[in-house]
C-alpha positions as CSV (number, residue, x, y, z in Angstrom):
1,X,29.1,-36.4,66.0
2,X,32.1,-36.7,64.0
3,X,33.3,-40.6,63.5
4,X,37.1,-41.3,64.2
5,X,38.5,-42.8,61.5
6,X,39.7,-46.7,62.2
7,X,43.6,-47.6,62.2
8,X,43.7,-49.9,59.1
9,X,42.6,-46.6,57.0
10,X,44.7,-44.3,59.0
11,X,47.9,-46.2,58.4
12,X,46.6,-47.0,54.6
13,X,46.1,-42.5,54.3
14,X,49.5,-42.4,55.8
15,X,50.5,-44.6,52.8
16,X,48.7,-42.3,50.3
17,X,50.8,-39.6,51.6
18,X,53.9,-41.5,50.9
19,X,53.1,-42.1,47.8
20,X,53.0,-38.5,46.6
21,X,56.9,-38.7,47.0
22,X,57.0,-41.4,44.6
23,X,58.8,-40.4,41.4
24,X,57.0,-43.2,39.2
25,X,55.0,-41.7,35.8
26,X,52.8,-44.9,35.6
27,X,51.9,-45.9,39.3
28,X,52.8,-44.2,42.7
29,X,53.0,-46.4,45.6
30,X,53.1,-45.8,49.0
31,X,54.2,-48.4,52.3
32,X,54.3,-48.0,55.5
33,X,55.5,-50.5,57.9
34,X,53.6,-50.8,61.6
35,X,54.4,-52.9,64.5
36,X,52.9,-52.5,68.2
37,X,51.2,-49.5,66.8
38,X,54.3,-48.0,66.1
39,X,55.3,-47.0,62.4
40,X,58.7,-48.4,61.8
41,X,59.6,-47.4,58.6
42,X,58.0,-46.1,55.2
43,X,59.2,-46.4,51.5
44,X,57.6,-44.9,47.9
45,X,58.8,-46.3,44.4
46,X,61.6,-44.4,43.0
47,X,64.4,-44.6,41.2
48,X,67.8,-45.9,43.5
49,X,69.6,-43.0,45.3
50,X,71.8,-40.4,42.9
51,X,70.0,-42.2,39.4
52,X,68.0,-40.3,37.4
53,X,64.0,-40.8,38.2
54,X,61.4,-41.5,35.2
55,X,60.0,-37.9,36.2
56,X,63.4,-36.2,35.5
57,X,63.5,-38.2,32.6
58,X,60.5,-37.3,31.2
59,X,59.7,-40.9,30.1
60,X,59.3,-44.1,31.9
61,X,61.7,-46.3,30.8
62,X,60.0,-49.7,31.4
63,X,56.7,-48.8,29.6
64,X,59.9,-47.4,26.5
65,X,61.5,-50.5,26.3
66,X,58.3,-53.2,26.9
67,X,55.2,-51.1,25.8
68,X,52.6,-53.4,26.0
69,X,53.5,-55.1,29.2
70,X,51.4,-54.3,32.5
71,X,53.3,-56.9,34.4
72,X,57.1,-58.3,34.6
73,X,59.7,-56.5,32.4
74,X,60.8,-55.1,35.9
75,X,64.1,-55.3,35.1
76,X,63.6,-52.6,32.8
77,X,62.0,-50.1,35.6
78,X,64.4,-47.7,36.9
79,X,62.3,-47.8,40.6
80,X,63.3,-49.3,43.6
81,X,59.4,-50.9,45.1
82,X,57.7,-49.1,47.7
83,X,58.0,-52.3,49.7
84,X,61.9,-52.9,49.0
85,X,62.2,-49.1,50.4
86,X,60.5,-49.2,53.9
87,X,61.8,-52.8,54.4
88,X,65.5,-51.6,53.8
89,X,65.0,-48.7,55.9
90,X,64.0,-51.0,59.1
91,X,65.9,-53.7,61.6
92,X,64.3,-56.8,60.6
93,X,63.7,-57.5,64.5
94,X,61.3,-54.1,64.4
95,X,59.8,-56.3,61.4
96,X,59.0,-59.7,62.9
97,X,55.0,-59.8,63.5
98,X,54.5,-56.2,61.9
99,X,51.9,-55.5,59.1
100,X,52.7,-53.9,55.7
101,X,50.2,-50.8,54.5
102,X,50.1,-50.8,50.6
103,X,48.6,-48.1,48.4
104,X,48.8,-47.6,44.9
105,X,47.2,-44.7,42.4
106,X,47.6,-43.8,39.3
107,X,48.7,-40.4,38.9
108,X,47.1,-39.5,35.7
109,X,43.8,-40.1,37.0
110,X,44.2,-40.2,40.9
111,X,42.2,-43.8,40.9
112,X,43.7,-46.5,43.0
113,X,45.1,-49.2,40.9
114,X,42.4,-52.3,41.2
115,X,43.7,-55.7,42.1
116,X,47.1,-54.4,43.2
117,X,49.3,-56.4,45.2
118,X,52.9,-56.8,45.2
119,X,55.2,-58.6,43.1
120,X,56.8,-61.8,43.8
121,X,59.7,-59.9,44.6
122,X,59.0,-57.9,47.3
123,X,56.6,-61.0,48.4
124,X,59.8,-63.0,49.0
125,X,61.5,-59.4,51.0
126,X,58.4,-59.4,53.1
127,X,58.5,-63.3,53.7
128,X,61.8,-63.2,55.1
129,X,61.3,-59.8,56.7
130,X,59.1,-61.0,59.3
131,X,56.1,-59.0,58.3
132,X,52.7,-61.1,59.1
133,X,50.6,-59.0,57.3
134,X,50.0,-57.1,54.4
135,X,47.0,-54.5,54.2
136,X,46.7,-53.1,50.4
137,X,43.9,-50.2,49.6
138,X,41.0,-51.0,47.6
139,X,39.1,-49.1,44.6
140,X,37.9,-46.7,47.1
141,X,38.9,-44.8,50.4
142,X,37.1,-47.1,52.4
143,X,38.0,-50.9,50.4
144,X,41.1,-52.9,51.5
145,X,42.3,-56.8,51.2
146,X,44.0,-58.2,54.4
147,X,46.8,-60.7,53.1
148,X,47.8,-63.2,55.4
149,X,52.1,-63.5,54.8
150,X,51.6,-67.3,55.9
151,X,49.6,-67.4,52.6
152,X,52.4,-66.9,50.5
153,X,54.2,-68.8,52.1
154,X,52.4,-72.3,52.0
155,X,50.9,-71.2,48.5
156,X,53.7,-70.7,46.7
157,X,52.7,-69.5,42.7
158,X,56.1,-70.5,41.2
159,X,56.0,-74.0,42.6
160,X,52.1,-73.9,41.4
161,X,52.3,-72.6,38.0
162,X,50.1,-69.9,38.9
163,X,52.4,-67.1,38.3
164,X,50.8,-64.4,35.8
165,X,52.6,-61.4,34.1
């Protein structure tokens, strides 16, 4: 007998799916916010409305301009964040109590990017959103990390020191 699949990696495939309209040539990220088991809003990483995107480009400009960084020099990254996207798109009172899908691949390999989370940014957009929870995708189709929002919230990494780049 065929097994249904459950709702946290239904919503988390609906992510994947988002993701494929990223326009990011390093990571593609895809979020999909979900409240009363209702999908309220989704967002990929790409470059703001009428700018030029890293795939017309050719080049990603962050990785041009800070090669050796993995993390931070986001000023230099021409993408709006998967998360800063769908939370734009939706009424913050659809927001309050919802949970926040999160998957990230790599698109020269089609491997989900380990450890992923998001950045302190879009952790202070989905603190004052409302969201309660963040779900982000795992190694594998199956893996995922529940994030408590109330987390962030009373263990703040700036105020700790425990900020890495």
């Amino acid at each position: 007998m065929e097994q249904r699949i459950d709702k946290i990696n239904y919503y988390l495939n609906i992510a994947k799916a988002v993701a494929q309209r990223s326009t990011c040539l390093r990571t593609k990220v895809g979020c999909v916010i979900v409240n009363h088991d209702e999908i309220i809003a989704t967002g990929y990483n790409g470059a703001p409305r009428g700018r030029k995107n890293c795939i017309d480009l050719g080049y990603c400009t962050k990785k041009k301009i800070f090669p050796d960084i993995r993390h931070g020099g986001y000023d230099a990254c021409r993408s709006v964040h998967a998360e800063q996207n769908a939370i734009i798109s939706a009424r913050r009172q659809d927001m309050i109590g919802a949970t926040l899908y999160l998957t990230l691949y790599k698109p020269s390999t089609g491997n989900y990017e380990p450890g992923a989370n998001s950045c302190q940014m879009c952790r202070k957009m989905i603190i004052n959103s409302g969201i309660q929870k963040v779900v982000i995708r795992g190694e594998t189709d199956e893996e995922y990390l529940e994030v408590d929002v109330e987390d962030w919230i009373q263990n703040d990494e700036i105020l700790e020191g425990k900020l890495t780049y």
